[in-house]
C-alpha positions as CSV (number, residue, x, y, z in Angstrom):
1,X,-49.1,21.3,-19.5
2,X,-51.6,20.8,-22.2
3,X,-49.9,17.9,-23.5
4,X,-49.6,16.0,-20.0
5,X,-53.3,16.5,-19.7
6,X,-53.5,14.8,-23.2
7,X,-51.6,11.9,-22.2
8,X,-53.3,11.7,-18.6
9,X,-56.5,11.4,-20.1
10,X,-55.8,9.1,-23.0
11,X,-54.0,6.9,-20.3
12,X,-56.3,7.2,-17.5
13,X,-54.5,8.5,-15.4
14,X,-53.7,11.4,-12.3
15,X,-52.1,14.5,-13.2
16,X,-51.6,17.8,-11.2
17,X,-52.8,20.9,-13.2
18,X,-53.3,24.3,-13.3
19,X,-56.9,26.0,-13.6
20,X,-56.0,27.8,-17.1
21,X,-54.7,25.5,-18.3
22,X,-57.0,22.5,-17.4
23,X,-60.2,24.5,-18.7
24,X,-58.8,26.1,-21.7
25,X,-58.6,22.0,-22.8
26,X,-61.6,20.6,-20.8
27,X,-63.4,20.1,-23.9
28,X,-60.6,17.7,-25.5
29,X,-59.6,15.7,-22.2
30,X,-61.8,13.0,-20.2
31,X,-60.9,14.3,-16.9
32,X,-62.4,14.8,-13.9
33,X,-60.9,17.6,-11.4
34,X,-61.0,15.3,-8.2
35,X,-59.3,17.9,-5.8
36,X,-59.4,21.5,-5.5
37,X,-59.3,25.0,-3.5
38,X,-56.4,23.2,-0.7
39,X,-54.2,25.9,0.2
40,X,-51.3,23.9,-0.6
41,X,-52.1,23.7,-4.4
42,X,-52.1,27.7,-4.6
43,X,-50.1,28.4,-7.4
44,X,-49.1,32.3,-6.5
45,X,-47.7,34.5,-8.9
46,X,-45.0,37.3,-7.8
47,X,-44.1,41.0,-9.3
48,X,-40.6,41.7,-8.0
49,X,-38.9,44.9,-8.7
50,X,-34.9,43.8,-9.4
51,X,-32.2,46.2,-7.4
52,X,-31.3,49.0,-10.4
53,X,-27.7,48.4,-9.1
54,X,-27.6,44.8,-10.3
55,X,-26.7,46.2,-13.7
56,X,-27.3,48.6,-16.2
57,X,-29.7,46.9,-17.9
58,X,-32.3,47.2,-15.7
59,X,-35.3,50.0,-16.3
60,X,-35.9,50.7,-12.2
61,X,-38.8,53.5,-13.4
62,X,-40.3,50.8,-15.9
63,X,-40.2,48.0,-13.2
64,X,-41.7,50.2,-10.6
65,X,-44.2,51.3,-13.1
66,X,-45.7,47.7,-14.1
67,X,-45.4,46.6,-10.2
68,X,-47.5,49.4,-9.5
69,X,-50.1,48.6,-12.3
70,X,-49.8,44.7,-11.6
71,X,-51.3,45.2,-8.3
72,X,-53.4,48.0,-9.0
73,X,-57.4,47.4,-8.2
74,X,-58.2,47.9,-12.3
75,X,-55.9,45.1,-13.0
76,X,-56.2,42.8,-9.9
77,X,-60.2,43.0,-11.1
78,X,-59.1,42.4,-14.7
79,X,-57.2,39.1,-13.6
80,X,-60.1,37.7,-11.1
81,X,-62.3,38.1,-14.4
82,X,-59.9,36.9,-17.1
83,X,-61.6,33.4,-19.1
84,X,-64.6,34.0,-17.2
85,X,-66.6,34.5,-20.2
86,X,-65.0,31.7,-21.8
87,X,-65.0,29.1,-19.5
88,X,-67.3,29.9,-17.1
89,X,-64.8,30.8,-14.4
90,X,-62.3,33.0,-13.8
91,X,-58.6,31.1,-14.8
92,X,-56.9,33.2,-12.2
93,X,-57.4,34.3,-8.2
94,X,-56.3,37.7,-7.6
95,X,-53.7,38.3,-4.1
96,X,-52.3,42.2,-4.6
């Protein structure tokens, strides 16, 4: 993604982008965000917990674990502040 923002600003041109990705090389690029906050460019993330009986492979008590912690409030805070020292501004929304 960093290098289509490369090209779209060395060409001029429009590009779709995520928030990370676009501030972590705003410094670099000549680009303007011209749209933003629509509720159809959410870019959700998902935690889903795969059926243990799917295989043997799968660790049901260490999925269950990390689901639990994903959308725990400790980490759901830690996300909605993640490169907000950095950048200003949070690179992720929270939605546990």
């Amino acid at each position: 993604m960093g290098a289509t923002l490369t090209i779209a600003s060395e060409k001029d041109a429009y590009t779709i982008s995520d928030r990370g990705t676009y501030l972590s090389n705003e410094q670099s690029q000549a680009l303007d965000v011209l749209v933003e906050g629509d509720d159809e460019l959410l870019n959700p993330y998902h935690v889903l917990e795969v059926d243990p009986s799917t295989g043997d492979r799968v660790n049901a008590a260490g999925g269950t674990e990390f689901a639990d912690w994903i959308v725990s409030g400790e980490t759901q805070q830690v996300i909605g502040e993640f490169g907000e020292a950095e950048y200003g501004r949070p690179l992720f929304v929270p939605d546990a």
